[in-house]
C-alpha positions, 0 to 999 in steps of 0.5 A: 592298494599298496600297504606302501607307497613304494619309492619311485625308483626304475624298473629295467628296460626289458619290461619297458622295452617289450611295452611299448619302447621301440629303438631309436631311428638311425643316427640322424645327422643328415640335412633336413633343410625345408624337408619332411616334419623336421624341417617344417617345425622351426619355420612355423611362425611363434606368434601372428595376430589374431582376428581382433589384432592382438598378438597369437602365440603359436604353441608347435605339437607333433602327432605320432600316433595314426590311431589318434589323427582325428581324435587329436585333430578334434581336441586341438580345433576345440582348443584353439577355438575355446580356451585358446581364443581367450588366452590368444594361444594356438596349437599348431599340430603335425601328424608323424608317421611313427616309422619315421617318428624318432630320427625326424625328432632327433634330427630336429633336435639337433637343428634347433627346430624341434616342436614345442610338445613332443612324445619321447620314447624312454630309451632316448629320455636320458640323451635328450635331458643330458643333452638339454633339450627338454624342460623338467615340468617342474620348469613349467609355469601353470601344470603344477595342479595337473601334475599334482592331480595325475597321482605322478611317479617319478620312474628313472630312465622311464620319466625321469632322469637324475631326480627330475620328472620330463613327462607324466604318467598318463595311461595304464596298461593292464592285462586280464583273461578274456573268457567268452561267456557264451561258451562258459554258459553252454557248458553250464560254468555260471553263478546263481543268476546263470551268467557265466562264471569266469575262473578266480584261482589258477586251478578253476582256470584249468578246470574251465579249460578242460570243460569247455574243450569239445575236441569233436566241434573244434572248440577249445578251452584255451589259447596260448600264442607261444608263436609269439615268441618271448614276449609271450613269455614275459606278457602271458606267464611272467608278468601275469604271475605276479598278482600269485607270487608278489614278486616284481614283475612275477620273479623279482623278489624285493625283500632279499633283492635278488631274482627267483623265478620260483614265482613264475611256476604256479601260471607255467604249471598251469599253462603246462597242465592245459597242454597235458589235458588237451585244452589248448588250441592246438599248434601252439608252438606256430600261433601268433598273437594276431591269428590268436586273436582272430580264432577267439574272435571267431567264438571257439576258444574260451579264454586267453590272456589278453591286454588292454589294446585288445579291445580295438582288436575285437571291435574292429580288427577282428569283430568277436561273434561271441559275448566276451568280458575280461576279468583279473588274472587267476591267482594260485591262492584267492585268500592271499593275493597281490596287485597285479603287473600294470605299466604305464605310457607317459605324456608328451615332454616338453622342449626347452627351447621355447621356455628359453623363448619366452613362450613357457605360459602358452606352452603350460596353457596347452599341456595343462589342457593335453593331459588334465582330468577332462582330457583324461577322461575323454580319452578313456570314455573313447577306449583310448587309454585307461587312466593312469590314476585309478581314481579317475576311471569311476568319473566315465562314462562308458555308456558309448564306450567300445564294448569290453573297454569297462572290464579292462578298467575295472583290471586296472583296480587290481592292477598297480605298476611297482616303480621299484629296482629290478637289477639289471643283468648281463646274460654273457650270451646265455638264453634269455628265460623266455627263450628256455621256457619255449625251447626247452620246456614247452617242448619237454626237453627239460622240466620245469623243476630246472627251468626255475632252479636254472633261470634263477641262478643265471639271473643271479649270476647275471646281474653280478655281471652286470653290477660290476661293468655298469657301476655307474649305471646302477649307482642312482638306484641301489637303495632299492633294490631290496626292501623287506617291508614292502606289501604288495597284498590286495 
């Protein structure tokens, strides 16, 4: 647990943007007259008489997410069934494909024809709130209990915007180390009860890995994705780093407020350490994470860095023919370690337009139902999403639950997101840290002695750059940027 509640201030855009965050679609100003989910949202109608002659207020609702269509369909059928039938409230959903999701959002907007509940990406949060177009939930009638009970954080620019709060954080997304116990225990890696033993220190990491490659049968110790370029970088070394070093996100250090990529070195010299041993699946450098994946799956690879969708992937994608579990990052020091990194995704927002219209208890009605507790924990117990407020996770039940989604919850008890300023940086046409990690170190080009003392100097140096250009822009989170008396320990 944090020693302190940390100040809900915003993280930069980087590490939303590799979350999950996409680009907003093209400029939408194009004429969707009676065309596609845009067109059809304004010409539902918002009330109709029910079965018994009293008066239905229609609540409109857009789905983007493919993987959710019938579980979504589900929820809303029990809805307008139960508690909708007894408020004379109905859900009317649309399913959007997600390719064509934010320029039909924005074309609806800007028609006046938008859904009641809609998903927003963060980097369009602050245009639709400066343009009016969403309600703060503090405008909300009847969510003030699910607000309160969702543990919310106001994170600027991510859900929130000049001091308001438009969406809640709902899921958590976590990172662990997937580690197949089969393996493990034929090479005699397991505890008093002879159940396989999975690394604690970054050290035993290296060692398991090293025990575990039998380069005669093709297996190997572990499996690093560089092939997925950057964002292997910043998911599998840089983030994970920060349950070692305690600095933001694995090299933002918050009590001089400045970047120091000396937190990173432990999980890259480990990394670095398995490629000298001969423990890494070979081709690295050409590996995706998909075909990653596919390989542990097939049971001759015995750990790799995993996230939280992972669990989808080897139940269905790639059916794992091995035992697996995942367990909290390796740490350098067992004796001293911090929360781990966990971002979060957020609830569905709420459109303006039908509070102005009246219709703001049937709209409260049907958020409060989206995202209270049970909606929560049905959706955890179906491997969907960890909930955001870790209390939650010890009310499912995971007895028919996908196999593994319980060892990611149980990540999530380490894991805490640090809503706090990481300064934003202007890189002036420099490599990103990603980058020179993968081109130059990776390769052995260049040391990492360099890579730290380099990355952090640019960095520095970048967000000065970046200060100066956007005073604006980082008005609102300066108080946070440095805090000597945060304690991010375990």
């Amino acid at each position: 647990m944090l020693k302190k509640k940390i100040a809900a201030i915003t993280s930069m855009v980087l590490v939303a943007g590799l979350l999950g965050a996409c680009n907003p679609g093209p400029d939408a100003g194009q004429d969707t007259e009676g065309t596609g989910a845009a067109g059809s949202a304004g010409n539902s109608s918002q009330s109709s008489p029910d079965g018994e002659g009293k008066e239905v207020t229609v609540v409109t609702y857009w789905n983007e997410s493919s993987g959710e269509k019938a579980f979504q369909e589900e929820i809303v059928e029990l809805f307008n069934s139960t508690i909708g039938k007894e408020n004379h409230v109905k859900i009317e959903m649309e399913h959007v494909e997600s390719g064509d999701y934010d320029q039909q959002l924005a074309v609806a907007f800007q028609n006046g024809v938008q859904p009641d509940i809609v998903y927003v990406r963060s980097t369009n949060l602050a245009e639709y709130a400066e343009k009016g177009y969403l309600a703060s939930l503090d405008e909300v009638p009847g969510i003030e209990e699910t607000v309160k009970n969702s543990n919310a954080t106001q994170v600027i620019g991510e859900n929130a915007w000049r001091g308001k709060m438009y969406m809640l954080p709902q899921g958590a997304r976590t990172i662990g180390l997937a580690y197949n116990k089969d393996l493990f225990q034929a090479a005699g890696i397991v505890d008093e009860n002879g159940e396989a033993r999975p690394p604690v220190t970054l050290a035993e990491m290296v060692e398991d890995a090293r025990l575990l490659t039998d380069v005669g049968k093709q297996q190997f110790g572990f499996c690093a994705p560089l092939g997925w370029g950057p964002a292997f970088v910043q998911y599998y070394i840089a983030l994970p780093s920060q349950s070692s070093s305690g600095m933001v996100n694995g090299y933002y250090n918050y009590q001089t407020g400045a970047y120091d990529f000396e937190g990173v070195r432990p999980m890259a010299e480990a990394l670095l350490q398995m490629k000298a041993d001969g423990s890494i699946y070979p081709g690295a450098e050409g590996l995706d994470n998909d075909p990653a994946r596919a390989r542990f799956a097939e049971g001759a690879i015995g750990m790799m860095m995993t996230a939280q969708w992972d669990c989808a992937v080897w139940n269905d994608q790639f059916p794992a023919k091995c035992d697996w579990g995942v367990v909290p990052i390796p740490v350098e020091n067992a004796e001293d370690a911090y929360v781990q990194y966990c971002g979060s995704s957020y609830s569905y927002a709420i459109a303006a337009k039908g509070l102005s219209e009246g219709r703001g208890e049937a709209i409260g009605l049907v958020f409060a139902y989206l995202h209270g507790e049970d909606m929560t924990i049905r959706r955890c117990e179906a491997g969907m999403e960890i909930p955001w407020n870790s209390d939650v996770v010890a009310k499912c039940d995971f007895s028919n639950s996908p196999k593994g989604w319980d060892d990611f919850c149980n990540v999530r008890k380490a894991s805490s997101m640090v809503n706090y300023a990481v300064k934003g940086y202007d890189l002036d046409g420099l490599d990103s840290f990603e980058t020179e990690f993968l081109n130059k170190v990776w390769s052995g080009e260049e040391s990492l002695d360099w890579w730290v003392e380099e990355m952090t100097k640019r960095y520095n140096e970048a967000a000065g750059r970046y200060m100066e250009n956007n005073p604006g822009e980082v008005a609102d989170a300066m108080a946070g940027r440095q805090d000597p008396s945060l304690d991010l320990h375990r």
